[in-house]
N, C-alpha and C positions, 0 to 999 in steps of 0.2 A: 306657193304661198296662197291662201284663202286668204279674199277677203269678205267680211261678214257686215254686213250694215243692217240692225233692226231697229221696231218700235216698242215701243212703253207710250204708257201716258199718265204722265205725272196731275195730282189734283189740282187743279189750278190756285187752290187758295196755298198751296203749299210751295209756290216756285222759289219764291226765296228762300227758304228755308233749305229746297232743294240744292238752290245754285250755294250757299254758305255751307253746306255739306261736304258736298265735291271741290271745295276752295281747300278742304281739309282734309283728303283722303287720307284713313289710318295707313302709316310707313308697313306696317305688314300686311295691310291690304295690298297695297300697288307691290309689296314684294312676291305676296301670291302671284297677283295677277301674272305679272315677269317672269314667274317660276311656272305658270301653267301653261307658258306661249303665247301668252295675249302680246301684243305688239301695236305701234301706230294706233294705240285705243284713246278713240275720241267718242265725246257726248254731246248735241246740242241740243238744245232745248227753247222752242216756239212759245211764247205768250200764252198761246191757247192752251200748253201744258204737254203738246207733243214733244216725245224725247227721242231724236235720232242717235242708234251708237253705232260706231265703225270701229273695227278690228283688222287685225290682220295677225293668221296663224297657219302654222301649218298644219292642222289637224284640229279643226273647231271642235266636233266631237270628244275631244281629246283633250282637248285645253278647257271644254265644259268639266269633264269629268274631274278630272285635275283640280279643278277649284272647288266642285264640289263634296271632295276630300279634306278641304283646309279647316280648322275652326274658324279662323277669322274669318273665310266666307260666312260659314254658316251667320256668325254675331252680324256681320255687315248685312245681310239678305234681310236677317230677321229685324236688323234694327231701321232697313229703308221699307219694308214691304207697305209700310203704311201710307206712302210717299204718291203710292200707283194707285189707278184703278183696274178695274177688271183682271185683275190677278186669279180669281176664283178658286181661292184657295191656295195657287201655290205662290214659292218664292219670285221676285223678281227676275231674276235669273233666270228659272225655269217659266216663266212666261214671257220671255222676249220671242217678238216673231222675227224672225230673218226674211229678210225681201230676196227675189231673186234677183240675181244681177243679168242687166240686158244690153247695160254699154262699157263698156272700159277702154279708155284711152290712156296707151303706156307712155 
């Protein structure tokens, strides 16, 4: 199992909006999600607008692809993108950084 932990950074004037978003995830969004291997998927989110997300899958590569095949991806990506900054064009999604992992304790 992979686990994946990246950043975004949400605009700060928009955190609430952000956080009443994800209070309401569309049911076929989280069904994607679950159909593309996403697993243990959490999001937090800093004051300052920084957004930590952790996963777990077996095949990140894989469970990317996977959702970017769905529609409902596509309408969700297109309907947060404005949420972030430094996207530079692309979708949120496609501009998450993955950290490396240096400690894990089982």
């Amino acid at each position: 199992m992979q686990r994946v932990c990246f950043l975004l950074k949400v605009r700060p004037g928009r955190l609430d909006e952000y956080r009443e978003r994800h209070a309401q995830v569309w049911p076929e969004m989280l069904a994607a999600l679950s159909g593309a291997g996403w697993r243990n998927y959490s999001l937090f989110l800093h004051e300052g607008g920084l957004l930590v997300g952790y996963l777990e899958t077996e095949d990140f590569a894989a469970s990317q692809t996977a959702m970017a095949a769905t529609e409902v991806n596509a309408r969700w990506q297109a309907d947060m993108a404005d949420f972030f900054e430094e996207l530079d064009g692309r979708g949120p999604d496609e501009a998450m950084r993955p950290l490396t992992e240096v400690f894990h304790l089982p």
